[in-house]
N, C-alpha and C positions, 0 to 999 in steps of 0.2 A: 746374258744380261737382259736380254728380250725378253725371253721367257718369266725372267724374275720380273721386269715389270710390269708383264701383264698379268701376272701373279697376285701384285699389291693392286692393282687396276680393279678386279676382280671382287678380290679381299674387301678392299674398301666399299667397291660399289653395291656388293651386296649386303655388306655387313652396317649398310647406312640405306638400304632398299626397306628392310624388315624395320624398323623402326617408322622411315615413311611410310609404311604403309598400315601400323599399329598405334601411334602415340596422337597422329592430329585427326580421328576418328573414333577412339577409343570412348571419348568422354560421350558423345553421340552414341556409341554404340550401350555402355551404361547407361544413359539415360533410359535410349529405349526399351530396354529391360526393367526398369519401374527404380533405380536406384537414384535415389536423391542428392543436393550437392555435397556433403558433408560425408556423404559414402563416395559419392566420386571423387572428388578433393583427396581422403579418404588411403582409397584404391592407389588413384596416381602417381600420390606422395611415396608410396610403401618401395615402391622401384626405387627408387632415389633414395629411401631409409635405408633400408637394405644395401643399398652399393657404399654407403659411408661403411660399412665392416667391408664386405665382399671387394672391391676395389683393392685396399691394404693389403686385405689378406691372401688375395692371389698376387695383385705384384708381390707379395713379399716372397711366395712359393714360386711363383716362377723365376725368381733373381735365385733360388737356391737351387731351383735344379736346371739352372747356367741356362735361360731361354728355353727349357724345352716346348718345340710344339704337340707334343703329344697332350698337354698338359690347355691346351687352348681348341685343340677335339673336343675335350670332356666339357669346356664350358660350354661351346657352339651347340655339342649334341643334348646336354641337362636341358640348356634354355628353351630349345625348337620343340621339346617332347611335351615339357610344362606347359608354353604356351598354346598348341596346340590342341591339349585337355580342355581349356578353357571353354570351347566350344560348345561343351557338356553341360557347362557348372552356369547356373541361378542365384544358387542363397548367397548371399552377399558376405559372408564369414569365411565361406571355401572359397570363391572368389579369390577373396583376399589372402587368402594363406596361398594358394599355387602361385599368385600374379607376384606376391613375394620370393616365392622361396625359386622361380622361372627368373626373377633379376638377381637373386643372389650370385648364381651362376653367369648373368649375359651384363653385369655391369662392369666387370674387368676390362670384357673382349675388345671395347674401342681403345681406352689408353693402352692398353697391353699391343695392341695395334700400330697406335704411335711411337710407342716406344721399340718397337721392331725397326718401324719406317725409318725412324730418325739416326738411328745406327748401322742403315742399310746402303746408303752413300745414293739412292735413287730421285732424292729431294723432296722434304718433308709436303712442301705446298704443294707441288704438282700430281702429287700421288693423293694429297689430303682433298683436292677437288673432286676426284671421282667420289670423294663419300655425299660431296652437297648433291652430283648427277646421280646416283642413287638414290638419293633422299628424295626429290623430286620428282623423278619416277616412281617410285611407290607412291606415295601420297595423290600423285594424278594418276594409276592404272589403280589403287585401292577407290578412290572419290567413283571412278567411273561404274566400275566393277560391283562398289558396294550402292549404289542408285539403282543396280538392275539387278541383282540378286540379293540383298541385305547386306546388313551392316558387319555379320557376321563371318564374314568372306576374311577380314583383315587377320585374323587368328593363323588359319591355313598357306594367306599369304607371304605372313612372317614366320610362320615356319619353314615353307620351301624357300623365302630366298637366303633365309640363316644356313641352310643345308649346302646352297650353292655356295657360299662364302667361304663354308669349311673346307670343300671340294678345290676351290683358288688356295687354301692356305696348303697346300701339299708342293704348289712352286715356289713357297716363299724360303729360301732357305738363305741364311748369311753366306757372305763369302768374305774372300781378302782382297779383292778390289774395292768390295763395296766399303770395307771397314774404312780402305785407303779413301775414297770418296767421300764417306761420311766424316773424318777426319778434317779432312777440308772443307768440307763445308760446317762445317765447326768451328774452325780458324779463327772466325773474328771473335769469340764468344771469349770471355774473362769465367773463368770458373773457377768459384772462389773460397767454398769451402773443404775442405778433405773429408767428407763422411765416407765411413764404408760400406758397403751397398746394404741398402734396410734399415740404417739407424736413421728412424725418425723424430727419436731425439734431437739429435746432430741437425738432420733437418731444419728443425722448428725451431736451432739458435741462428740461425741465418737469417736476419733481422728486414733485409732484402725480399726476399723469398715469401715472411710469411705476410709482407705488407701486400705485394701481386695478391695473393690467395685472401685476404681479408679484403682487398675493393672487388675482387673478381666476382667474389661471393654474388653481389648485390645485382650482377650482371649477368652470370651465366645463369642464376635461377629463374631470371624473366627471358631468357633466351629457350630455354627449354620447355618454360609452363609456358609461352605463346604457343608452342605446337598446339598443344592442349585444348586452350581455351579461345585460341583466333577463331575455331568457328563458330562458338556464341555470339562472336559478334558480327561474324560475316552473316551468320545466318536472322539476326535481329531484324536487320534491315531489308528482306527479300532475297536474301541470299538460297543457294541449293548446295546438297551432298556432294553432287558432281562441280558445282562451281568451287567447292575449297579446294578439290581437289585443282582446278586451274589456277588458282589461286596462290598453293603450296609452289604446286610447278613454274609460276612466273618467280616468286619471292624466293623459294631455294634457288633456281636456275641463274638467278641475277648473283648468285655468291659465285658461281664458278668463275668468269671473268676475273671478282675482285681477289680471288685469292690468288687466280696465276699472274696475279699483278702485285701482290701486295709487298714484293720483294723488290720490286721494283720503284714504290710507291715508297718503300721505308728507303729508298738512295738519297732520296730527293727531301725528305721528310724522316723526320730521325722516330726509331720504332718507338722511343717512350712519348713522342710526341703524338704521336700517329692514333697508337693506344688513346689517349686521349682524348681525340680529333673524332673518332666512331664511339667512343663513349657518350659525348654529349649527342651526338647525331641520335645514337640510341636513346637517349632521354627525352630527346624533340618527339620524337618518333611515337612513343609509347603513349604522352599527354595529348598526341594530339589523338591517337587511337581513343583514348578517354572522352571524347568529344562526339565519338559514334556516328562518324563518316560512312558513307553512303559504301555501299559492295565495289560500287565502281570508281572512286577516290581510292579504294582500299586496292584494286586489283591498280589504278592507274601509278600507283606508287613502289610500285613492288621492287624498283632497283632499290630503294633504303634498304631493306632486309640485308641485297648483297652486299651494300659498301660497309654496315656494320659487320656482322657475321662472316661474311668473307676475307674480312683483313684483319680483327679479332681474331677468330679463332686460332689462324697462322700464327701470327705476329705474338701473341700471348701464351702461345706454348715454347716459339723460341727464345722470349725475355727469359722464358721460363730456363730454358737447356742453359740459358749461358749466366745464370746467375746460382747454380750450383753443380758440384765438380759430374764429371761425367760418369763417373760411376756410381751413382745414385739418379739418373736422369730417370729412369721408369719406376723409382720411388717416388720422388717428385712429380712426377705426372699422375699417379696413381692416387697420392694424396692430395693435390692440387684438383684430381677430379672428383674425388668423396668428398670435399669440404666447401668450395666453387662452386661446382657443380651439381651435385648432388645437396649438400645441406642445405643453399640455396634455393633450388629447387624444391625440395619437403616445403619450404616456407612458402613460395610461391605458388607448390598445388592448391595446397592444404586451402589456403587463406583466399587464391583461385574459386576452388570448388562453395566456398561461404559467399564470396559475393554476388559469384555468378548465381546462386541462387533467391538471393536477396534482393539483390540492384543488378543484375544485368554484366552483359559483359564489357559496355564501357567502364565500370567503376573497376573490373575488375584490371583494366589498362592502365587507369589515372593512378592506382595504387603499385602496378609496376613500373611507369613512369617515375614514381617515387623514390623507388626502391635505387633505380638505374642512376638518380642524381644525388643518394648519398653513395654511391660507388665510385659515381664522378669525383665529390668530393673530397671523400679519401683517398684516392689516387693523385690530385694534386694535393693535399695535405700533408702527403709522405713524402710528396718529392721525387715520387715516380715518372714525372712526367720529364725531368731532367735526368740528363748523361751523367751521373754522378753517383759513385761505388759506394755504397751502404752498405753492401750485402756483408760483410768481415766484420762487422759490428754484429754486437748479440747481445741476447737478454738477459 
């Protein structure tokens, strides 16, 4: 059991390294290549276009051939080769076709990840922390690294630590204790419709289910275009390359804490409430970002990042496990992160990359502060915010 959890340890930590150390430099490194906002908006969005197919389509292949990890090599290995090319490529067309067709392959790997975790009986939040402690580390060893030899280092970096990830996935294997573990820790969860594994049909009548995924939306796509677009605006105001990267590492590292707490935080505070509770914090948050606070307000504040993101991302994939039946859980998560996550996301590069061009990167905060308080909205609207089964209801 050791070995298996420093397995998912590993897994997580690298396979959440390569992203920090690629997504919140990226736009900088575009830049300094002569590519404009609307081409990097553009670029961005296309990972995220792309995982709304590539997401479905590999949970749906790996529920058929019963978990295989052979089947999660291939994606680790496609992504690290693609983006690694990158290094080569200028014209802003190829660009875009490898940086696409490198996430068709690497937008599975993290849900497909969670969906491993969470039927692996090792505990979905404390294993999901090492992805924020890699995220943080790359983004602060890429900030440092790309200050003293170029911008262009992040490509390399997120290829070798995609490699090391694959390397940790060879101890990840299920067992029958784990199953009995993860079981239990399942226990409290109501699972409420009978789909059979891949019918996302079935899925989308669980009335529950697709109201999470419709406020999520508004919220995981400004959680992901901040990687993006926070250093326009660190760097607006006297900021440096190497400061995001301190930056990243105080704001990601404040999630660890909340998430090995956030199970403990929903005893005390009921998870739909909770949900909630970092929602509108996330909404404060981003308007006041809009207002284009000084580098050092922006670094003095960095625990908000963890108490949202750190108890969200938990907290919201487990409403997620226990509002539909367990054997559709990594369909569920897979579609919950192409359409949340990713479709979301598309809207907020895309429309990221126009403002930051235009007005700077506060407007581009004030307009996800936006985004974040019709999410808010909907989620008390539905009635999500209350202990109360909707999910058996359908459309």
């Amino acid at each position: 059991m050791k070995k298996q959890y420093a397995g998912f340890v590993g897994l997580y930590m690298f396979s959440y390294f390569c992203i920090g150390a690629l997504f919140p430099l990226l736009a900088q490194y575009l830049r300094s290549i002569g590519f404009d906002g609307l081409q990097i908006g553009t670029i961005t969005a296309s990972s995220t276009a792309i995982g709304i197919i590539g997401s479905p389509l590999w949970g749906a292949v790996y529920e058929k051939r019963n978990g295989s990890r052979k089947l999660l090599y291939i994606l680790y290995a496609s992504a690290l080769v693609l983006v690694l090319s990158l290094c080569a490529v200028r014209d802003y067309w190829l660009f875009l076709a490898i940086y696409a067709a490198a996430f068709f392959f690497e937008s599975p790997v993290r849900p497909l990840n969670d969906a491993i975790t969470l039927s692996s009986g090792h505990g979905f939040g404390k294993v999901r922390l090492w992805g924020s402690v890699g995220f943080a580390l790359g983004v602060f060893l890429a900030g440092i690294i790309a200050q003293r030899v170029g911008l262009i280092a992040i490509f390399p970096l997120y290829s070798i630590s995609l490699l090391i990830g694959l390397l940790f996935l060879i101890y990840v294997r299920p067992t029958a204790s784990g199953r009995r573990h993860a079981q239990a820790d399942m226990a409290e969860y109501t699972l409420a419709d009978k789909a059979p594994p891949g019918n996302f049909r079935l899925l989308l009548s669980n009335r529950k289910y697709v109201a999470l995924i419709a406020s999520a939306f508004f919220i995981n796509g400004t959680m992901i275009a901040h990687n993006t677009y926070f250093g326009f605006l660190y760097l607006e105001d006297g900021g440096s390359i190497a400061g995001i990267g301190i930056a990243f590492l105080l704001m990601v590292g404040s999630e660890i804490p909340f998430m090995g707490l956030a199970d403990r935080i929903s005893r005390r505070i009921p998870t739909e409430k909770l949900i909630m509770i970092v929602m509108a914090v996330s909404t404060a948050r981003f308007l006041w970002y809009g207002t284009s606070p000084s580098p050092q307000l922006l670094l003095a504040t960095f625990f908000v990042q963890g108490l949202v993101n750190g108890i969200f991302l938990i907290k919201i994939i487990k409403y997620i496990a226990r509002t539909v039946d367990k054997t559709v859980i990594s369909s569920a998560i897979t579609l919950y992160t192409a359409f949340s996550s990713n479709a979301g996301a598309i809207l907020c590069l895309f429309a990221g990359g126009l403002l930051v061009e235009h007005s700077g990167g506060a407007a581009v905060y004030l307009f996800y502060g936006t985004l974040n308080l019709a999410g808010l909205l909907l989620y008390i609207g539905f009635g999500l915010h209350r202990r109360r089964d909707i999910s058996q209801q359908t459309f």
